[in-house]
Each structure stands twice: as structure tokens, then as C-alpha cells.
C-alpha positions in Angstrom: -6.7 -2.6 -11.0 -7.4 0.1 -13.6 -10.7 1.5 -11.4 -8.5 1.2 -8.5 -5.7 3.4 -9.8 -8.3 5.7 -11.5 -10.0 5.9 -8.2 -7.5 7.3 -6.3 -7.9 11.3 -5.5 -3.9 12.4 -6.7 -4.0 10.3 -10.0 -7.0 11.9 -11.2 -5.8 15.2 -10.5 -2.4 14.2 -12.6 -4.4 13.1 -15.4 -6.8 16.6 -15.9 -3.4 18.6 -15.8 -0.9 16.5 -18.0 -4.3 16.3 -20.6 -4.6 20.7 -19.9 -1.4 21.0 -20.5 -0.4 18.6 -23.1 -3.9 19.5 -25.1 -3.2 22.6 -26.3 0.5 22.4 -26.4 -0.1 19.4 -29.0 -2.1 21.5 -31.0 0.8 24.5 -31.1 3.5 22.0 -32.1 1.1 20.2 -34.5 0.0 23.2 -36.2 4.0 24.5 -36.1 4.7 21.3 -37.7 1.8 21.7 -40.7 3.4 25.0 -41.3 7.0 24.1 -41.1 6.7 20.7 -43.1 7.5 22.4 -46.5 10.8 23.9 -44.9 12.0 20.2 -43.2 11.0 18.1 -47.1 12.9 21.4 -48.8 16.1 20.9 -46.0 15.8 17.2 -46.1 16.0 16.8 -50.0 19.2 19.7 -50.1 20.8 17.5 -47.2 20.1 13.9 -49.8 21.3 15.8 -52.4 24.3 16.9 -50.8 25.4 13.7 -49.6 24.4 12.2 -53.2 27.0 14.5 -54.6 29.9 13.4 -51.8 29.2 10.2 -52.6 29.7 10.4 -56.4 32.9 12.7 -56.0 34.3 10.6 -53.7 33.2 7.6 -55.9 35.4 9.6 -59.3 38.3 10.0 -56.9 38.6 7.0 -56.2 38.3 6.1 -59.9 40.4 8.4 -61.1 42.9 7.3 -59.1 42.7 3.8 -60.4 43.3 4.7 -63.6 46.2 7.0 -63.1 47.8 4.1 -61.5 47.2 2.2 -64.4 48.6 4.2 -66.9 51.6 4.7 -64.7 52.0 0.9 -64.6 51.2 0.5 -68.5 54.2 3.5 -69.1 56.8 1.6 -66.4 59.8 1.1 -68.6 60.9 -1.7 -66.4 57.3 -3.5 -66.9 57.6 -2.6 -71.0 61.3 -4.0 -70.7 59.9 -7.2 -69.1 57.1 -7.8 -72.0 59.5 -7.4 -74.5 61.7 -10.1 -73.9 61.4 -13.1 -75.8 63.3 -15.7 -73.4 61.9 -15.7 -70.0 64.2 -17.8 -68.8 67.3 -15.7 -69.2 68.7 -13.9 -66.3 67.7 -10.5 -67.6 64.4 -12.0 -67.7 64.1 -13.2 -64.0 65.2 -9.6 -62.6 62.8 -7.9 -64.7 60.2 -10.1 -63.5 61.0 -9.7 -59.9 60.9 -5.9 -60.3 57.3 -6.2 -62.0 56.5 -8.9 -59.2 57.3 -5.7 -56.3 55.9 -3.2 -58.2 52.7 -4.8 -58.6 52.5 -6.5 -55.3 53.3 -2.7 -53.8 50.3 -2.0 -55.2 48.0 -4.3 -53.9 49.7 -2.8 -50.1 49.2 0.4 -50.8 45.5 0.2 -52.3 43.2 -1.6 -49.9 40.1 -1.5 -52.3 42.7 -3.1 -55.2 42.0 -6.8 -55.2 44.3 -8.1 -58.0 47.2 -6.1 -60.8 48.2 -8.3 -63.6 50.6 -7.9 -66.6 49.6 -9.9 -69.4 52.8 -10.1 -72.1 51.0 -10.3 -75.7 54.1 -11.9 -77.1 54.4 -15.2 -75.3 51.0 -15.1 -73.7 52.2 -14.9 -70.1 50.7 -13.6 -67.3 52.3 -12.0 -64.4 49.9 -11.2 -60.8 49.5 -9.9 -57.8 46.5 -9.9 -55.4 45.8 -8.3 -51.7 45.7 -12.2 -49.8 41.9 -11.6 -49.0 41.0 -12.7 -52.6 41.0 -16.7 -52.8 42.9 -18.0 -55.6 44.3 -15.8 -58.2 41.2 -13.9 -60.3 41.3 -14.8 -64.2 43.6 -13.0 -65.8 41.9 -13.6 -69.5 39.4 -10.3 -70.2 37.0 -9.2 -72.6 36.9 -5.8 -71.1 37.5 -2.6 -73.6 40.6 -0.7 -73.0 40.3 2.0 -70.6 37.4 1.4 -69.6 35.3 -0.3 -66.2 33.8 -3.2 -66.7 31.8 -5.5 -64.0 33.0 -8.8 -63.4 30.7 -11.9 -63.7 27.7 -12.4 -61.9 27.3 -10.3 -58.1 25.6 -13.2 -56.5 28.3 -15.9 -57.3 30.7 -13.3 -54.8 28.6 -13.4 -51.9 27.6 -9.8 -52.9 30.9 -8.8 -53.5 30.8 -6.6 -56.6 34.2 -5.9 -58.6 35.4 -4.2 -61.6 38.4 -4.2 -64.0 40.2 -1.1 -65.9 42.7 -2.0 -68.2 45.5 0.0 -70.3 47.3 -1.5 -73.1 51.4 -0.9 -72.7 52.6 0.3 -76.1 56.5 -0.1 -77.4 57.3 3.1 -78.7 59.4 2.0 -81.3 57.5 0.0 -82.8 54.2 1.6 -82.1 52.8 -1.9 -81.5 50.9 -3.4 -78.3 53.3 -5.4 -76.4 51.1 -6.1 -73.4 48.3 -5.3 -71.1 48.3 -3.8 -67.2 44.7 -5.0 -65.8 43.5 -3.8 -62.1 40.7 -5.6 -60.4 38.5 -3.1 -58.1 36.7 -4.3 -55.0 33.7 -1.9 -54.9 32.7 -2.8 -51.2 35.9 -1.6 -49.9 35.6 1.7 -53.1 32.3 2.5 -50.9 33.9 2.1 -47.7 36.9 4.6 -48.7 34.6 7.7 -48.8 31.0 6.9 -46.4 29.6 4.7 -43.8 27.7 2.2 -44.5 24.0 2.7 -43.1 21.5 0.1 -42.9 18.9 2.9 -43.7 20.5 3.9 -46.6 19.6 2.4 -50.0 22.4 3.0 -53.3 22.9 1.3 -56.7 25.1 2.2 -59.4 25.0 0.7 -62.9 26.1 1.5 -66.4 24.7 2.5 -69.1 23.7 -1.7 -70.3 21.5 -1.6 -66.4 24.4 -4.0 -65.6 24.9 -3.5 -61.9 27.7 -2.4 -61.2 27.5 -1.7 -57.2 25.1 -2.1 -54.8 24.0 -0.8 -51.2 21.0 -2.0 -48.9 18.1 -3.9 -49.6 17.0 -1.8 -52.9 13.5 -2.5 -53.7 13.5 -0.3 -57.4 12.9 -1.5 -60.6 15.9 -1.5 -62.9 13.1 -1.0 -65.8 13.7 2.5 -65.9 12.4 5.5 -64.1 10.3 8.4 -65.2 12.3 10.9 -62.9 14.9 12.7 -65.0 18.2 12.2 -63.9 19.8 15.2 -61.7 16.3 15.8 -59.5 15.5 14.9 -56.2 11.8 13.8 -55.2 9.8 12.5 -52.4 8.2 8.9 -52.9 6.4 8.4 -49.5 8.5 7.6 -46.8 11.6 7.8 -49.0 14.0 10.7 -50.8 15.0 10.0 -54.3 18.2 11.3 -55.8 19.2 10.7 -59.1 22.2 11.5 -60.6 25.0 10.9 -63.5 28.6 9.6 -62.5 31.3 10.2 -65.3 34.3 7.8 -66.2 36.5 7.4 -68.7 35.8 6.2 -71.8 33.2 8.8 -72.4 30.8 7.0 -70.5 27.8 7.6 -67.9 26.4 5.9 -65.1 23.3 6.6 -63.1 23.7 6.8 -59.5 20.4 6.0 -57.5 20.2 7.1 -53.8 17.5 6.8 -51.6 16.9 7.8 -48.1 14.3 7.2 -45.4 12.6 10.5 -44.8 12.6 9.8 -41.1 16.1 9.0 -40.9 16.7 12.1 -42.6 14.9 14.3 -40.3 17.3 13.2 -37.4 20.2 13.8 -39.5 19.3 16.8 -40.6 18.1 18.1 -37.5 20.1 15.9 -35.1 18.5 16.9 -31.7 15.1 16.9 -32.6 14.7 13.8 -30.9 16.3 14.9 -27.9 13.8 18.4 -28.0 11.2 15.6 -28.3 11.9 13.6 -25.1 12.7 16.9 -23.5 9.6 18.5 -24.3 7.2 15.4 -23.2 10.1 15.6 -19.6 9.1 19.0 -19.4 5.0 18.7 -19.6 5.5 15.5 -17.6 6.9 17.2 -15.2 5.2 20.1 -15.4 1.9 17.9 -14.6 4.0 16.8 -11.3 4.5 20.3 -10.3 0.8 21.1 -10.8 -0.2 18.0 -9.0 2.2 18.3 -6.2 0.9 22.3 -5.7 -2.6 21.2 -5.9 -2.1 18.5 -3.5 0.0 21.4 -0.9 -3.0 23.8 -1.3 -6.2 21.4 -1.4 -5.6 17.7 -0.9 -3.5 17.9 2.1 -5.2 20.6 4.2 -8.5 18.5 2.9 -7.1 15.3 4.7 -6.4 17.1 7.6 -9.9 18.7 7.9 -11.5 15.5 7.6 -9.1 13.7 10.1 -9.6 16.1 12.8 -13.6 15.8 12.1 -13.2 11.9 12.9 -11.9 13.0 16.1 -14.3 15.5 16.9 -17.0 12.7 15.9 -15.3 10.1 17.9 -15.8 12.8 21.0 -12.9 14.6 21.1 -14.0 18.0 20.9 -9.9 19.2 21.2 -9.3 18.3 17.7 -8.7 22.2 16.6 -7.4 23.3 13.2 -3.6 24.3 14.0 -2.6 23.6 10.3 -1.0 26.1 8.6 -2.2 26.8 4.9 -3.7 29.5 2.2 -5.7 32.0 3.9 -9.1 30.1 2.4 -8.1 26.9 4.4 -7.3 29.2 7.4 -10.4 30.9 7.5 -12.2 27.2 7.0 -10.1 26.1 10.1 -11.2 28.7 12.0 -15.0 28.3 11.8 -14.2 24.5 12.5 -12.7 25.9 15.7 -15.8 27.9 16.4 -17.8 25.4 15.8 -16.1 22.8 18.1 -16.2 25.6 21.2 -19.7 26.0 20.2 -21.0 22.5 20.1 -18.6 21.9 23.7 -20.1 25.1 25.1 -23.2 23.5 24.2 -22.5 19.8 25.2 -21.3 21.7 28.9 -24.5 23.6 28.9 -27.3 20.4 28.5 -24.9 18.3 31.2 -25.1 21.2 33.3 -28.6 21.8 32.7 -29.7 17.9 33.7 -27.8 18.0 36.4 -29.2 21.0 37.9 -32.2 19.2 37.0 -31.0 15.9 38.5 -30.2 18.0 41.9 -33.7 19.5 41.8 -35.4 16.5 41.7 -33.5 14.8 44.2 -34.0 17.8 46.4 -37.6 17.7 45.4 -38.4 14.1 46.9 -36.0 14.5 49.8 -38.3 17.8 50.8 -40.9 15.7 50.4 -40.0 12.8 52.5 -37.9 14.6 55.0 -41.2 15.7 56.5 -43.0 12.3 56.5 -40.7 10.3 58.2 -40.1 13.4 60.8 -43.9 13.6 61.6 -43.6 10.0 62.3 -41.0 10.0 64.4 -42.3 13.6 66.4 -45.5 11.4 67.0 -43.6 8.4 68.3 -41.5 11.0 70.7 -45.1 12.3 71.6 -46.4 8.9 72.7 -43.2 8.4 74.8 -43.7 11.2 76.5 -47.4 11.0 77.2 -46.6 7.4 78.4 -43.6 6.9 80.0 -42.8 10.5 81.3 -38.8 9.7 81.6 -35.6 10.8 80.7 -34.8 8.1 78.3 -36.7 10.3 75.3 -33.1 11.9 75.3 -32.1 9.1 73.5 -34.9 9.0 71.4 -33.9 12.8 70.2 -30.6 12.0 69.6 -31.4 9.3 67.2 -33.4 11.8 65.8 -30.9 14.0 65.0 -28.8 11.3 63.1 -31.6 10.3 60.9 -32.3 14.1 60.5 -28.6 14.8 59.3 -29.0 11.7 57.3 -31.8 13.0 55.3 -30.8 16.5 55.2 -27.9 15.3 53.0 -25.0 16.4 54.5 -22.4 14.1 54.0 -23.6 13.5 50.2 -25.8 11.7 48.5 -24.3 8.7 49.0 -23.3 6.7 51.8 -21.7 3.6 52.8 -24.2 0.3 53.5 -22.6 -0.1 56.6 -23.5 3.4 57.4 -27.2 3.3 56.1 -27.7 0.2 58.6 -26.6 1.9 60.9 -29.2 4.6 60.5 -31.4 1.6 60.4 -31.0 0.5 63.6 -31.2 4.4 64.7 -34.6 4.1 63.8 -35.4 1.1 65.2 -34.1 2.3 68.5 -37.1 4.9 68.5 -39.8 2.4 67.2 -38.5 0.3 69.5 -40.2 3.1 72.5 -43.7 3.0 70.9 -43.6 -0.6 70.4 -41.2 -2.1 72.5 -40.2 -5.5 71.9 -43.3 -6.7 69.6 -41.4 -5.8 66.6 -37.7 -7.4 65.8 -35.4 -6.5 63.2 -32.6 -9.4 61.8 -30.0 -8.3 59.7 -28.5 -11.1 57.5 -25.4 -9.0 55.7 -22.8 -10.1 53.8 -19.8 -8.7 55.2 -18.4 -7.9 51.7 -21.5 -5.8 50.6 -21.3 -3.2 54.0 -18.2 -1.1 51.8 -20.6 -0.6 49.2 -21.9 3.3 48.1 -26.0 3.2 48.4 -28.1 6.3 47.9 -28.3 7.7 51.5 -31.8 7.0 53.2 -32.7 4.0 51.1 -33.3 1.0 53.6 -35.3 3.4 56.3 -38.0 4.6 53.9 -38.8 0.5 53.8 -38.5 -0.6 57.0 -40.7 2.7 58.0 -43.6 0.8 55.8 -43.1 -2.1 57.3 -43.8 -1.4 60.6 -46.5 0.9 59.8 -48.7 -0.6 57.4 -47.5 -3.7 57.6 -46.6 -5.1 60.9 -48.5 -1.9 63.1 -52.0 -3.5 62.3 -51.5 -6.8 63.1 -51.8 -7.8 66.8 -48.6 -10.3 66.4 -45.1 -9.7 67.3 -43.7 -8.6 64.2 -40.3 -9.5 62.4 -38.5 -7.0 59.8 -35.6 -9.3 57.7 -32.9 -7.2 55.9 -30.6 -9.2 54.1 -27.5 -8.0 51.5 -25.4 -10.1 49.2 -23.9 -9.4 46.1 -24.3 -11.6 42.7 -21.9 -10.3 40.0 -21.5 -7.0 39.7 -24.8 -6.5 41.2 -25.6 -5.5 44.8 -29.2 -7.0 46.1 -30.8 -5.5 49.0 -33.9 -7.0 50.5 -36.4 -5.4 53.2 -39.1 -8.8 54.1 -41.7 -8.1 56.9 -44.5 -10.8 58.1 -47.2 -8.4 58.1 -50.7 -8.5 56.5 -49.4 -8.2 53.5 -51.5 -6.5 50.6 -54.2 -7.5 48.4 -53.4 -8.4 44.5 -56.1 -8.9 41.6 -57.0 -11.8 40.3 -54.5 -13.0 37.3 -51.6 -11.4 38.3 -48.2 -12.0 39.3 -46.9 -12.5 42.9 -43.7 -10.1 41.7 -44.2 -7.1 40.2 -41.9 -4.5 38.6 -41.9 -0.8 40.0 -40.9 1.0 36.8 -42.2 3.6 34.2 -44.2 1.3 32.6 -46.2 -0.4 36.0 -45.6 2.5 37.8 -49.3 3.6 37.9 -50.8 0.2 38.0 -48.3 -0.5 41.6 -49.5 2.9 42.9 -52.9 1.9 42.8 -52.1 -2.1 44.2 -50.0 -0.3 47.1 -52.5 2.4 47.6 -54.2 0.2 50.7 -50.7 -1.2 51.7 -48.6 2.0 52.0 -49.3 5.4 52.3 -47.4 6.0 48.3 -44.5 8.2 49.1 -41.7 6.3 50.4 -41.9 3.4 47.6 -42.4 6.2 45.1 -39.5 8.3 46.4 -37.3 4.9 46.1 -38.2 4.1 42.6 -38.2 7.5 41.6 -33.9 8.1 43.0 -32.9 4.7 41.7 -34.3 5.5 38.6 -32.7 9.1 38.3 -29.8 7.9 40.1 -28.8 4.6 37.8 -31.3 4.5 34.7 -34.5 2.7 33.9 -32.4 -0.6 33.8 -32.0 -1.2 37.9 -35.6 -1.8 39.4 -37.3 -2.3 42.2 -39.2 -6.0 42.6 -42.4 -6.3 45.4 -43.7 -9.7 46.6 -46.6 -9.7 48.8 -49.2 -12.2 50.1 -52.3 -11.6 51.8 -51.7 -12.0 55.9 -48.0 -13.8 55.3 -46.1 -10.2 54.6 -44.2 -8.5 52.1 -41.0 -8.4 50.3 -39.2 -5.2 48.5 -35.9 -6.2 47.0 -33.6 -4.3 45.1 -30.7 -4.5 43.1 -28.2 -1.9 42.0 -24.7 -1.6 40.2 -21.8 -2.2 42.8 -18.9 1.0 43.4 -16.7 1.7 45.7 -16.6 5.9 45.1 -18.7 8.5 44.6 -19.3 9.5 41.0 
């Protein structure tokens, strides 16, 4: 299938352009991109760094707001009033717990990334919570956390990667100066990240405190939490992948390392967001540009090529009016035009050898009807001659008129061909004047087939025989004679047959009864006839059947010694004159 595709004319032609054009364009852009590549690592790594330090300040916002909420919740004098009763089950006590019930519970609404607020009451060791309704259960409310500061909450893994925090704030009586209770808020930091980016699958983030305890992280992060020998606040390239490293600060005076890592690619498309659009546009464009070149190649060259070479099947096939009428470059036009040159040479020439052989064809016919016009007249002036000296009467009128028929006849003037019905009746015009030399010792029997008499025959074909017949074959014999002319048709083929009882001829020794009359026997006939016939009028009948129909339509001559001859032809069968 490959060779097949590869084969064809127009494919190949697409592939040389799209590989000349796309060839040296590749090289520009990939020597453009060697030069550039310094400039796109130097944009990417200010673009990571840049969204590194969104991330982080939207990360302390975030945080910061956390904890002013606390400390407005640990500084609530209706939350201090609450821890500091002693009887909870007063009715003072109930409406200062449902007042820290909706406080806290309004917080949980209004913070989405705020899982859980508790007041713990130091005094009598109660605990008083809210929580969002996505956590399941209440969280524990017993901590080990410093005050005021973040602090991860067990173990990552055993939250189905849900990673929270706790900030705490210790609520102070001011009169006594003493701890009275605790405000706690649990932080979910999936929905934290969620508050400030969009989570990427590409992108890779981990936060963690100053212990490595994990304290959020993003994507499948493949670094060791060993340690890493870039100092905190760069940006590098590792491979395929932009480090940032950075410091977050909280409160409490402490520090966490933010880790952020992109995929270079990734970054290139952000950075540069339609380079991937120039890119498909680019390859559309050479693509297409291949098209073009292809589709102008094929418009100037292929198609005026086909065209060419579908005209010269026509001429080859013989027809020699398939000119060049295309219209294309001047090149092609100037080719078109010697094609049509050539064709009116070669038909001038193809005109010139048909009219040449034909000339030729006319000359030789003329030639052997010159040549037997006088032999059968000098017969029939020496039978008129006989008659005269004989018989001394009128009736040699007759014998003239006849005369004149077979004269006309020979002369060609109504063609060279003539109907059978017409050339036996010439026949029998001859007859009609032997018939005064020889009276009735010599008989003629036509045995015609009815259907052959419309037939076309070369004029003066039958005569020529019968002429032999009487004259070297019946005239030295001193018995009546009989002359049998008999026409049938077999196929498409018309058989004429001349049959005399004269002496008949002699043949060598080891040869055939029936012999040929064409090129190849023509000589050794001539020489077996030479004693039979005087040579000219079985010569001039081979000779215009064999100018007049080919080599393949022949002449046939059976002869026995003192029983006769026979001459039988057979031609091709028409109806008109060619």
C-alpha cells in the first residue's frame, strides 16, 4: 500500500515541497529556539516565582485572618461571661451558652475553610463546639497545641488526605489576670488552598514547619523531606521541573518552607499561552503551503502533461485530429504547437504514400489492361478476318458490334468493376464472335447461382479464361468442345470456375494436380503453362487479383493431359465499389 501511495505522480510531488519547505524553516525556528531558550527558562522561573509568592500571600491572609478571629472570639465578653460561671445549669448560664453556641456556629457559616470553633471553660472542664456539618462527628476538643500558634492535627493519611490545623488563644479574666478558658479553631487546609488558586494536576506544593511535619500537601510530590541543598528564596531548574523555595511567616515567631514545583512544559504554555496555537498554525501554514505548491505544479506541469499524453494515445490509435487546443504557460503552448505540426506532417505524409500507391495501383492496372487490350483485339480482328474471307455476308455486323462491347469493356469505362451478371454477359459477347470461326463445335454452359450475378468482379476477368480455353485448349483438338462456367458463393467467399475438355497440359512427374498461382509459384506455373497458354491472360488475372485483394485470394489450376483444364477462383463478396 505504501509503494502504491508513493508511486503516485501528485504525492511525490507533495512530499519534495512540504520536506523544501519545512527543511529549512525547521532549521530557522530551531536555531531561534537555541538562541531564545535562555530568555523562555529566565521568563518561566520569574512567572514560578511569581505565582510562588501569590500563593504564600494569599496562604498569610488567610492565616491571618484565622487568628484575628480568634482573638476576637478569646476577647468576646459574652464568651468570657460564659466561662466564668460556676453553675451551668442556672438560667444565666443557658443564655450565655446559647449566645456562644450562635456566635461560634456563625462562624463555621461564614468561614468555609473553618471546620470546627470550640470554647473550652478551664473552670469546670467543659467544652462548648461548633463544626461546618461536612466534618463527621465532633473533632477532639482536648489539645496539646501551644497558644497562638498552628499546629497539624494527627496523622494526614488517617483523613483521606485531608490535612488540618489548630490555632488557639487562651481567654484571660481581666480582673483577675488568670486563664479562664480557651477559644480553639480547626482549619481545613484543602479548602485554605482552594480560597486563593486552582488546583492543577501539574502542579506539585508542600508546606511544612520547621519539625518537617507536613503540614499541607499538593500533587503527587516526589521530594525528599531530608533536606535540600538549595537555599531557601531561589528558584532553579531540575530537568523537566522549576523549583521555588520559599519562607512562609506566622505567628508565633515561626517559619515554614514553602516548596513549589512546576513542570517546565506546562510553564511554557502558561507563560506564553498561544505558543501552541502558533505551533499548529505554523505546521497549517507549511501544510498548506505544500498544497499550494502541489496544486500550482500540478496546473502548470501535471495536467497539461496528461493532456499531452492523452491526445498522443489518440493520435497512436489513428486519429490524427487529436490537436493541442489546451490552454497553458507559453512552454506548454509552444510544445502543443509542434505536436500540431507534427500530426499535419505525419497526415500530409500518411495522404502522400496512399496517394502515391494508388497512383501506383492505377498504373499497373493500366499497364496490364494496355497489355491485354491488344491481345484479345488481334484475336478477335483475326476471327472478323476469317468471316469475312469465308462467309462474305452481312452478319459480320454483328460480329463488330460485339466487338465494340468487349472493347468498352476493356477500355474501362464504366470502372473497374462490374457486376457478374454483366461480365457474363460480355461472356457470351465473345462467344457470339467465336461462335463465326467455329460455329457450333464449341459450346458454352453457364451453371450460375442466381444469388452470386449482384456481385462486383474486376471487369474482364471470366473472358481472358474462356479466350484460353478455346484457343489452346479446345482449338487443337478435332472434338466438339465444351467451356463450363459455374458461380456459387461459400461464406463470404465468391468462387468462380472456367472448366474446358481440351487437351489439357502436361505436368512433371511428382507434382500436384492443383497448383497455386501466387508470388511464390508464380515462376514455376509460367513455365508449366508456357505450352498450354500463350502467358498473358493467366498472368494479367493473377497479377489484378493480387493488386486488387492481397496475396491472400488466389488463383487454383487443375489440368489433365487430353481430359481438360480447370481455373477456379475465389474472391471476397461486396456489393459496392470501394
Amino acid at each position: 500500500m505504501f509503494y502504491h501511495l508513493t508511486s503516485r505522480f501528485q504525492l511525490r510531488v507533495f512530499l519534495y515541497v512540504f520536506i523544501a519547505i519545512s527543511l529549512p524553516l525547521g532549521l530557522v525556528l530551531y536555531g531561534g529556539s537555541q538562541q531564545f531558550s535562555a530568555y523562555i527558562d529566565k521568563t518561566v522561573m520569574q512567572a514560578v516565582d511569581l505565582q510562588h509568592d501569590q500563593i504564600i500571600t494569599g496562604l498569610q491572609q488567610e492565616l491571618r485572618y484565622t487568628v484575628e478571629m480568634t482573638h476576637r472570639y478569646a476577647a468576646d465578653y459574652g464568651l468570657i461571661s460564659y466561662a466564668k460561671l460556676k453553675d451551668s445549669t442556672s438560667q444565666e448560664a443557658k443564655e450565655w451558652s446559647a449566645y456562644a453556641n450562635n456566635l461560634l456556629s456563625e462562624q463555621t457559616v461564614r468561614t468555609r475553610y473553618i471546620e470546627q470553633v470550640c470554647l473550652t471553660v478551664q473552670a469546670t472542664n467543659r467544652t462548648l463546639c461548633a463544626h461546618n456539618g461536612e466534618t463527621n462527628g465532633v473533632l477532639a476538643a482536648q489539645l496539646k497545641s501551644s497558644n497562638k500558634r498552628f499546629e497539624p492535627l494527627g496523622d494526614d493519611s488517617s483523613r483521606n488526605n485531608t490535612y488540618l490545623m489548630t490555632y488557639s488563644e487562651s481567654m484571660i479574666d481581666q480582673a483577675s489576670a488568670q486563664e479562664i478558658g480557651k477559644i480553639t479553631m480547626w482549619l481545613n487546609m484543602n479548602k485554605v488552598w482552594k480560597e486563593f488558586t486552582v488546583k492543577s494536576p501539574i502542579h506539585r506544593y508542600i508546606l511544612m514547619d520547621p519539625d518537617q511535619r507536613v503540614l499541607y500537601r499538593e500533587g503527587d510530590y516526589a521530594w525528599e523531606l531530608q533536606g535540600v541543598a538549595q537555599q531557601v528564596g531561589s528558584v532553579y531548574k531540575d530537568g523537566t521541573m522549576i523549583h521555588s523555595l520559599k519562607q512562609v511567616e506566622t505567628s508565633g515567631n515561626l517559619t515554614w518552607r514553602s516548596d513549589y514545583k512546576v513542570p517546565l512544559s506546562s510553564l511554557r504554555l502558561e507563560v506564553f499561552p498561544n505558543y501552541r496555537t502558533w505551533l499548529i498554525l505554523l505546521i497549517t501554514f507549511v501544510i498548506a503551503l505544500s498544497l499550494g505548491g502541489v496544486l500550482l505544479f500540478i496546473s502548470a506541469v501535471t495536467k497539461p502533461l496528461y493532456v499531452l499524453k492523452a491526445l498522443m494515445n489518440r493520435a497512436e490509435r489513428g486519429d490524427l485530429r487529436a490537436y493541442w487546443t489546451f490552454k497553458s504557460s507559453d512552454a506548454w503552448t509552444q510544445i502543443g504547437e509542434s505536436y500540431n505540426q507534427m500530426l499535419n506532417r505525419l497526415e500530409d505524409l500518411i495522404k502522400q504514400v496512399k496517394r502515391e500507391e494508388s497512383l501506383k495501383k492505377e498504373a499497373e492496372m493500366e499497364a496490364l489492361h494496355y497489355q491485354l487490350n491488344p491481345h484479345f483485339l488481334y484475336n478477335t480482328l483475326n476471327t472478323i478476318k476469317w468471316v469475312a474471307k469465308i462467309h462474305k455476308t452481312p452478319q459480320i455486323s454483328e460480329v463488330v458490334s460485339a466487338l465494340v462491347r468487349l472493347l468498352q469493356a476493356s477500355l474501362g469505362k464504366k470502372g473497374d468493376f462490374i457486376t457478374l451478371r454483366d461480365e457474363i454477359g460480355l461472356t457470351h459477347d465473345y462467344m457470339e464472335i467465336q461462335r463465326f470461326r467455329y460455329g457450333d463445335r464449341i459450346r458454352i454452359d453457364m451453371q450460375v447461382d442466381d444469388i452470386t450475378l449482384g456481385c462486383l468482379v474486376p471487369r474482364m476477368l471470366l473472358q481472358p479464361l474462356v479466350e484460353n480455353a478455346i484457343i489452346h485448349g479446345i482449338g487443337p483438338t478435332k472434338r466438339e468442345g465444351m467451356i463450363t462456367i459455374r458461380t456459387w458463393l461459400d461464406r463470404d467467399l465468391l468462387f468462380c470456375q472456367v472448366e474446358d475438355n481440351g487437351v489439357g497440359m502436361q505436368v512433371e512427374e511428382g507434382s500436384s494436380a492443383w497448383m497455386v498461382m501466387d508470388a511464390a509459384q508464380g515462376v514455376q506455373a509460367e513455365r508449366m503453362l508456357k505450352e498450354r497458354m500463350s502467358g498473358v491472360g493467366i498472368s494479367h488475372i493473377r497479377e489484378k487479383i493480387k493488386l486488387i485483394y492481397g496475396p491472400e485470394y488466389k488463383m487454383h489450376i487443375s489440368s489433365k493431359p487430353g481430359e481438360g483444364t480447370t481455373v477456379r477462383m475465389f474472391l471476397p463478396t461486396h456489393q459496392g465499389e470501394e
